[in-house]
C-alpha positions in Angstrom: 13.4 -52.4 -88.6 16.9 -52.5 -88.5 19.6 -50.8 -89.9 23.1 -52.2 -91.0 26.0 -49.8 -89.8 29.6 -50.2 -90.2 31.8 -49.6 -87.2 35.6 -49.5 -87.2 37.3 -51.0 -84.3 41.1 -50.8 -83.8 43.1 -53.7 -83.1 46.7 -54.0 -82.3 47.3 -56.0 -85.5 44.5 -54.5 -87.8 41.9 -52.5 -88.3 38.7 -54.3 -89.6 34.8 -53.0 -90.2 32.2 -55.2 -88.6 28.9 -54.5 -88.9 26.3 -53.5 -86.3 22.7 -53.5 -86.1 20.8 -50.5 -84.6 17.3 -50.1 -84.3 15.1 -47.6 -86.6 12.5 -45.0 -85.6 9.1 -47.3 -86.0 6.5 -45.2 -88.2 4.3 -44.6 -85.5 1.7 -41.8 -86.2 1.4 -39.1 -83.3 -1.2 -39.3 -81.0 -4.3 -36.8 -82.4 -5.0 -34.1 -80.2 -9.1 -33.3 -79.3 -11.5 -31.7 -81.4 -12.1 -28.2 -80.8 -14.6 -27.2 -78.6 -17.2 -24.9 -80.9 -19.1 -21.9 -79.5 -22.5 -21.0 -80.3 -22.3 -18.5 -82.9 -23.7 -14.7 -81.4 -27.2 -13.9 -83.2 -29.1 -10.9 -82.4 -32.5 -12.9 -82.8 -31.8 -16.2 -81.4 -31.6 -15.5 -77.6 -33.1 -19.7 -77.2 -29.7 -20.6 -77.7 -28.0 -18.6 -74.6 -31.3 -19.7 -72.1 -29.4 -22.1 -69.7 -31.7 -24.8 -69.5 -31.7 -27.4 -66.1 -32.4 -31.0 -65.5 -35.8 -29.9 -63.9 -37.3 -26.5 -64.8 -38.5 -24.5 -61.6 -41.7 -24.1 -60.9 -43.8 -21.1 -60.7 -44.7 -20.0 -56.9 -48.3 -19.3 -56.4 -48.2 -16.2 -54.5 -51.7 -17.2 -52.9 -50.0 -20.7 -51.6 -50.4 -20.5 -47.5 -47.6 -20.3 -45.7 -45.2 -23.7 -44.9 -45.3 -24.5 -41.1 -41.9 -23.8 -39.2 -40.5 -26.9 -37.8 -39.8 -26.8 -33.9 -36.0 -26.0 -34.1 -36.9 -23.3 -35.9 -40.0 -21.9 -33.5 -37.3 -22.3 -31.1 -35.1 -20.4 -32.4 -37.2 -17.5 -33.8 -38.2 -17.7 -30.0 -35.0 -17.1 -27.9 -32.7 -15.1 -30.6 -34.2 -11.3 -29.7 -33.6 -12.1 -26.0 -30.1 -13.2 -26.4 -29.5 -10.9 -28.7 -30.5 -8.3 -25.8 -28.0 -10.1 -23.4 -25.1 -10.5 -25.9 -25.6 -7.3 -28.4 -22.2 -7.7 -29.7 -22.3 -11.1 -31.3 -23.3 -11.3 -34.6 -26.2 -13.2 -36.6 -24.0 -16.4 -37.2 -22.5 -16.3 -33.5 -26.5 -16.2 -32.2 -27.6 -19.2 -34.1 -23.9 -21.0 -33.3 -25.1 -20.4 -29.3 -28.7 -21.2 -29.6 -28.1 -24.5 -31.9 -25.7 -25.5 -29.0 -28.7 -24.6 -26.4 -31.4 -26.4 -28.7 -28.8 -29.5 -28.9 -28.8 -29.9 -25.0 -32.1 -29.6 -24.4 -33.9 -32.3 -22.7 -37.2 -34.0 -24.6 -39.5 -32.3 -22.1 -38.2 -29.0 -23.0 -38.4 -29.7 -27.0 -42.1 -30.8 -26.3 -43.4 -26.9 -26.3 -41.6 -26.3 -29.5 -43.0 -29.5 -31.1 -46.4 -28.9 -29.8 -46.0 -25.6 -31.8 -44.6 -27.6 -34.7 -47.4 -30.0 -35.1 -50.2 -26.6 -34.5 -48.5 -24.9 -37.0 -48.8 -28.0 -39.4 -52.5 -28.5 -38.9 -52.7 -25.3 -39.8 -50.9 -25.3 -43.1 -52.9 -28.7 -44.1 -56.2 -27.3 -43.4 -55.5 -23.8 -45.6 -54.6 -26.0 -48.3 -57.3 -28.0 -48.0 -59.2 -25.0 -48.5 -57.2 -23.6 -51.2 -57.4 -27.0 -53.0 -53.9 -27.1 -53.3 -52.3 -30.9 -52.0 -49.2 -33.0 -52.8 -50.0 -35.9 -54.8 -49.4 -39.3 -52.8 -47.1 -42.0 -54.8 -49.5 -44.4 -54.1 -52.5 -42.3 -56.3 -49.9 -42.2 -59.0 -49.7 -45.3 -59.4 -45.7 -47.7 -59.6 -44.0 -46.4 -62.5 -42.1 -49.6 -62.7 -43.9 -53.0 -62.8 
């Protein structure tokens, strides 16, 4: 680990060699750098390996599927943005939903109650189409605890 050197030192009366002791390069093997990151190799036939494929695959809309009921904040505003829009023509989309979310936020209860009362209509109405269309969310309680 070490290595004997010989330095020469002058002194008044005479020069003498003493030796030193400096320390060696340790063998120590660079660090390795990562494997290579390999691309998929470009086939004509294989397009499976270019699909991006998700954590959950999306499922197909039924396009005979009723309608979703609106919730009351948006009845509301699907209600009031064409006569604001009337009274401020210059704003744009994102300025008319900034002023009516500001309105809807500082509404009192009794005020949200129409809108709500439109909500839960609009609800009963979406339940009973897809009661008639067969078409229903499976409860976790019918599918039973998936852990013991």
């Amino acid at each position: 680990m070490f290595q004997e050197l010989s330095v020469q030192t002058t002194n008044q009366k005479s020069p003498t060699k003493m030796p030193v002791k400096l320390p060696t390069k340790t063998a120590v093997p660079p660090p390795k750098a990562a494997p290579p990151v390999k691309k998929p190799k470009k086939k004509d036939d294989d397009e499976e390996a270019y699909t991006v494929k998700t954590a959950k695959s999306a499922k197909e809309k039924d396009p005979n599927a009723p309608k979703r009921p609106q919730s009351s904040y948006f009845l509301f505003m699907n209600d009031r943005r064409p006569a604001l829009q009337k009274e401020k023509p210059d704003l744009k989309f994102g300025e008319l939903t900034k002023e009516l979310t500001e309105t809807w936020k500082n509404m009192s209860d009794k005020e949200k109650k129409k809108y709500e009362d439109m909500a839960a209509k609009d609800k009963e109405r979406y339940e009973k189409e897809c009661e008639e269309k067969g078409i229903g969310k499976k409860k976790k309680e019918e599918d039973g605890p998936k852990k013991p």
